[in-house]
C-alpha positions in Angstrom: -76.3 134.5 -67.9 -77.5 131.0 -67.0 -75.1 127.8 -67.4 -77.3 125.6 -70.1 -74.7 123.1 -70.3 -75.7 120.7 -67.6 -79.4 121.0 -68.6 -81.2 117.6 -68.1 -85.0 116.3 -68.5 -86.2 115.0 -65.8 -86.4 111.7 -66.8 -83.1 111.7 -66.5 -83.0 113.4 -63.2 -85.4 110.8 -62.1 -83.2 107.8 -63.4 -79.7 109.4 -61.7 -81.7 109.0 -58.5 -82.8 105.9 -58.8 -79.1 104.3 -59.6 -78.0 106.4 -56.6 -81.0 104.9 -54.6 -79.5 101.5 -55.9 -75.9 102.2 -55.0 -76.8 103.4 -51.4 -79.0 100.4 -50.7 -76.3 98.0 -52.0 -73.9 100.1 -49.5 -76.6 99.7 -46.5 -76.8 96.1 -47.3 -72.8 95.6 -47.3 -72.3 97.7 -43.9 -75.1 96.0 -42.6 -73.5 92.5 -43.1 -70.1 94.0 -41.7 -71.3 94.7 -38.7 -73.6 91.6 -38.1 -72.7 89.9 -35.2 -71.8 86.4 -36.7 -69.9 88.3 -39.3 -67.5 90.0 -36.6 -67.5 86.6 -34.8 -66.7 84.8 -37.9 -64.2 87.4 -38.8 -62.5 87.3 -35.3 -62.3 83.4 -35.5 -60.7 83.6 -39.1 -57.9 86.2 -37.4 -57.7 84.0 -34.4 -56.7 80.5 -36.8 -54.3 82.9 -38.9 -52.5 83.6 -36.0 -52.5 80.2 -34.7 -51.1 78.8 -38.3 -48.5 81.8 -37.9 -47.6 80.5 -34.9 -47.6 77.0 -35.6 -45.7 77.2 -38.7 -42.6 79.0 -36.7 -42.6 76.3 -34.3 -42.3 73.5 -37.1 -39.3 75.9 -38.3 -37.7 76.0 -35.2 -38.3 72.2 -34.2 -36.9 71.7 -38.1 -34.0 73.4 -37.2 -32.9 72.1 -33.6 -33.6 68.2 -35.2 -31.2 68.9 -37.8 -28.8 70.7 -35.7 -29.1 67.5 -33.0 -28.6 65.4 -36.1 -25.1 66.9 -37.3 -23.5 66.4 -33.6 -24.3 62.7 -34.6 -24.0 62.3 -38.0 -21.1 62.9 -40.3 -21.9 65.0 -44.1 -21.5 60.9 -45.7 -24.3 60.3 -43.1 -22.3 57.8 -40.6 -22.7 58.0 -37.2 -20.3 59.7 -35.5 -19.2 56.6 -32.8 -17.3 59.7 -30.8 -20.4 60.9 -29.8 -22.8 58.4 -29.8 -21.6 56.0 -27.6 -20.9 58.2 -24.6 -24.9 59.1 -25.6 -25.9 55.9 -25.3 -24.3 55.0 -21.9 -25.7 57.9 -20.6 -29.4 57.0 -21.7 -28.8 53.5 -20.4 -27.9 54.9 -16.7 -30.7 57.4 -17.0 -33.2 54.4 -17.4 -31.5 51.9 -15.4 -31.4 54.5 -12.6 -35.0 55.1 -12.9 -35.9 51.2 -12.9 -34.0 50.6 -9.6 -36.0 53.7 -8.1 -39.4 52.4 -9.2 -38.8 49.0 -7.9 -37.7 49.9 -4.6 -40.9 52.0 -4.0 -43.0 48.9 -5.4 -41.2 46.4 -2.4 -42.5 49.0 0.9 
């Protein structure tokens, strides 16, 4: 005996293979705009800049962090300076530069 349940006209043969005809054009047209080559450029400049932001955005964390931890050795929680450690600071970054002004002077005079 014959299976009649799947028995169709062919009309509707004809209509199932033009939707399929459809679907498989549509999928042509997608892969062929995957593997265009300003799509893969495009798509390999977009992965480039993510990982650039990535990248970026740890640095800012990290830069955060070490300015804040710089800023607690000098400031107390009230937000005071703490004249313990600034000063000493201070007279060092004053040598530093007046150090380096007597140097480039004395290469000026020859």
């Amino acid at each position: 005996m014959a299976d009649t349940s799947d028995i169709r006209t062919p009309a509707q043969i004809e209509a199932d293979i033009k939707r399929r005809r459809e679907v498989l054009a549509e999928t042509l047209d997608e892969l062929g705009m995957r593997v265009h080559p300003k799509t893969i450029v495009d798509d390999a400049k977009a992965k480039v800049a993510s990982s650039v932001d990535h990248t970026l955005g740890r640095a800012y964390v990290q830069v955060n962090r070490v300015v804040s931890d710089v800023k607690a050795q000098f400031v107390d929680e009230q937000g005071a300076p703490r004249m313990e450690r600034v000063v000493p600071v201070a007279l060092v970054v004053v040598g530093v530069v007046g150090l380096l002004a007597l140097g480039g002077t004395r290469r000026r005079k020859r």
